[in-house]
Structures are given as structure tokens and as C-alpha cells.
matplotlib code that plots the C-alpha trace (Angstrom):
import matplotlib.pyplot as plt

x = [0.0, 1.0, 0.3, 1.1, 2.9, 2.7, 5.8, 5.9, 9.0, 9.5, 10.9, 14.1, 14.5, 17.6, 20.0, 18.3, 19.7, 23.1, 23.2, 22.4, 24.5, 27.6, 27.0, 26.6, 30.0, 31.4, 29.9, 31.0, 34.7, 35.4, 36.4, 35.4, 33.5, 35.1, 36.6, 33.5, 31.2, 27.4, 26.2, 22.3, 21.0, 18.2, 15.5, 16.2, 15.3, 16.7, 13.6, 14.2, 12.1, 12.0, 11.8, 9.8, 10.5, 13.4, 12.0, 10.1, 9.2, 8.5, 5.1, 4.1, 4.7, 1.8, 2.8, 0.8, 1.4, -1.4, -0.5, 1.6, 5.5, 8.6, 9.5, 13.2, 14.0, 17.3, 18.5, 21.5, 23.7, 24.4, 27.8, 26.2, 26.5, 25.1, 26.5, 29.7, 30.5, 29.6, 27.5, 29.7, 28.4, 29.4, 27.2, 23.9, 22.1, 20.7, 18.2, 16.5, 12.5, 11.4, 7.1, 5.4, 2.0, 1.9, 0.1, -3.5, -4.3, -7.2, -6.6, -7.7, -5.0, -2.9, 0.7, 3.4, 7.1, 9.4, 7.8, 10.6, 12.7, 10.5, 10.0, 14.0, 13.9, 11.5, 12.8, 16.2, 15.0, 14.0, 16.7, 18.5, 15.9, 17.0, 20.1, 19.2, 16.6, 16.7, 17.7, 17.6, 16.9, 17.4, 13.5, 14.4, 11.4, 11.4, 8.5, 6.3, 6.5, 7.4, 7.4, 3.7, 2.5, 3.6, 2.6, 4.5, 5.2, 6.3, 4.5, 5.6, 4.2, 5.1, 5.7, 4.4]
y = [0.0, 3.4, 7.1, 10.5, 13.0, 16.3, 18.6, 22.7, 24.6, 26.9, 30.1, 30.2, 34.0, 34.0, 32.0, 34.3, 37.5, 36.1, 35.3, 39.2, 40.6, 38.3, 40.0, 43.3, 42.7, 42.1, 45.5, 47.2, 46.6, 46.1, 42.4, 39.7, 36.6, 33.2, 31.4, 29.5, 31.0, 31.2, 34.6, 34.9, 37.1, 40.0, 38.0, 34.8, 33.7, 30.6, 28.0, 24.7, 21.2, 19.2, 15.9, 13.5, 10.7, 9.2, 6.8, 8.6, 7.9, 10.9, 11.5, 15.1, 18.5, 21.4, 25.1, 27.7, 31.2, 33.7, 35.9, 35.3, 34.8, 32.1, 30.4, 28.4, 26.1, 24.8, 22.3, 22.6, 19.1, 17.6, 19.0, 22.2, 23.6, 26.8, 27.4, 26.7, 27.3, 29.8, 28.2, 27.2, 27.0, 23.3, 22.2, 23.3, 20.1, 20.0, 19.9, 23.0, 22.9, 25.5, 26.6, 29.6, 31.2, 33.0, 36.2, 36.2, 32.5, 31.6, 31.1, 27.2, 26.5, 24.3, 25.7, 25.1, 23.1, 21.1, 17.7, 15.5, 17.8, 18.4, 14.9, 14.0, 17.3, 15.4, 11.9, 13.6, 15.2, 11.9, 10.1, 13.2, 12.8, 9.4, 10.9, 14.1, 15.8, 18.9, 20.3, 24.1, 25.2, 28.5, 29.7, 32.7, 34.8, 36.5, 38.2, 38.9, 36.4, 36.7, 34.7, 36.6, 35.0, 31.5, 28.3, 25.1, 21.5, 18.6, 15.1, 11.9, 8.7, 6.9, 3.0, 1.9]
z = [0.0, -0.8, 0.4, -1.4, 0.7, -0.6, 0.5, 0.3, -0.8, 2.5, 1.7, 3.2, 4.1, 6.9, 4.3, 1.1, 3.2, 4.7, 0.5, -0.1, 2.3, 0.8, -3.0, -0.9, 1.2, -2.3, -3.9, -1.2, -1.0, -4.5, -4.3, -6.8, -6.2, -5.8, -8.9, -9.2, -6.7, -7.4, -6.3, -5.3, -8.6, -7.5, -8.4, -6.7, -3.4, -1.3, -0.7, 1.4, 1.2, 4.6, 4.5, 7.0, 5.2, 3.0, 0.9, -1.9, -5.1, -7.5, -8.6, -9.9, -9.2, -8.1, -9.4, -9.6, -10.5, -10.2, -12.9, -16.3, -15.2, -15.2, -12.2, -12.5, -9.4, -9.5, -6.6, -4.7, -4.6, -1.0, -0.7, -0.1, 3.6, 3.5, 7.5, 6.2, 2.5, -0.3, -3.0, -5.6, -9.8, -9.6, -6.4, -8.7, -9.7, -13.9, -15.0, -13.5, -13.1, -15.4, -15.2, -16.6, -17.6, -20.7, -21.0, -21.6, -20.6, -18.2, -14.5, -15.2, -17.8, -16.4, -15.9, -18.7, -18.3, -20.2, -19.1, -19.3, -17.3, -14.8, -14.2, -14.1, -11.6, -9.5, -9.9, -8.6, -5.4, -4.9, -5.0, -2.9, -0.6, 0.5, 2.2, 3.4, 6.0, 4.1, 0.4, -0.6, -3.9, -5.8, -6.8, -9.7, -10.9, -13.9, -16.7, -13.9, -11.1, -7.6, -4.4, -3.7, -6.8, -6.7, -4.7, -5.2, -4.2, -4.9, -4.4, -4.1, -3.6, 0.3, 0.2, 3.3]

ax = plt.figure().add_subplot(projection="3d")
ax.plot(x, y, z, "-o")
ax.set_aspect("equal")
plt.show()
């Protein structure tokens, strides 16, 4: 028997600031980034998926954006430790999620994606998911979205 457990992406707003303030400590004394370094861009955001269980299988994703916009989630790999480490180009996991709404579509038309990358995406967190509590993710909004217009998750199915 199986269950669906349906998980929220969490704004992570403390590690989305000590992010900012890094490309600000930057700006402000001139320096350069890291060889390598992935700075937060001005219209990304840090978001985090806890996980209550390990063993997950992937089933579908739940986006929605309330008005027409792109919304790119790219994961972070394990080796990631925000506390510890700047986030570094090579510790971002491919293929990105990638979901929009066109202009002048209806509120009921289902959101768009690339299909088969979105399902990879999701088959991947799941597999991640089997080793870690917790995996961040880099939400960037562009043509009109922002974090007040989207809701998403990710589901996935519970062998029990």
C-alpha cells in the first residue's frame, strides 16, 4: 500500500539575506567573487524542502502562478553547507525545473514546463531525498513572477 505525501517549498528567508549581504560585502569593498562562486541574482530567493521521510518515489509537481510569469527552481547538490560554504556553480544540480504562464491565458489552464525535465527534476529530489533531511533550492522569478505569486510542491508517492 501506498500514500502520497505532498511537500511545500519553504521560503528560506535567513539563508536568502546572509546570501544578499555576501553580493553586498562584495559590492562594497570592491572584491570579486570566488573562482566558481554562485552569487544569489536580484531575483532569486533561497527556498528549502524538509523531509519526514526518506524513501520517496517521484510522482508530480503542483505550481501555480497567479499571474503570467517564469518560475526556475534549481537544486543545490548535498555537498552544499550553507552554514559553512559559499555556494559554488558546480554544487547546482541539472536539469533545472522550469514553469510559466503565458500572458492572456485563463486562470484554469494548467501551468506550462518542459515535461521530461521536470519529471527528471522530481525523480532527482528523490533520490537526494533518500540521504538528506533537508535540500535548498534557488527559486528565480522573472516576466512577472514573484514569491507573492507562486505556490508550489512537490508530491511523491510513500511505500508503506
Amino acid at each position: 500500500m501506498s500514500t502520497e505525501l505532498e511537500l511545500p517549498f519553504r521560503s528560506d528567508t535567513q539563508l536568502t539575506e546572509v546570501m544578499r549581504l555576501r553580493v553586498q560585502s562584495l559590492q562594497q569593498r570592491g572584491l570579486k567573487r570566488q573562482d566558481g562562486e554562485r552569487l544569489l541574482q536580484p531575483n532569486e530567493a533561497v527556498y528549502r524542502l524538509d523531509f519526514s521521510k526518506q524513501s520517496l518515489q517521484f510522482s508530480h509537481w503542483s505550481v501555480r502562478l497567479s499571474q503570467p510569469g517564469r518560475l526556475t527552481i534549481t537544486a543545490t547538490s548535498q555537498l552544499w553547507t550553507p552554514d559553512l560554504t559559499n555556494l559554488m556553480t558546480r554544487q547546482l544540480l541539472e536539469p533545472a525545473g522550469a514553469f510559466w504562464r503565458a500572458p492572456g491565458v485563463t486562470d484554469n489552464t494548467p501551468i506550462q514546463c518542459h515535461e521530461a525535465d521536470a519529471y527528471e527534476f522530481g525523480e532527482r529530489i528523490a533520490e537526494l531525498a533518500k540521504v538528506r533531511k533537508v535540500m535548498y533550492f534557488l527559486f528565480a522569478f522573472a516576466d512577472g513572477c514573484n514569491p507573492e505569486t507562486v505556490d508550489c510542491s512537490i508530491t511523491f508517492t510513500v511505500d508503506s
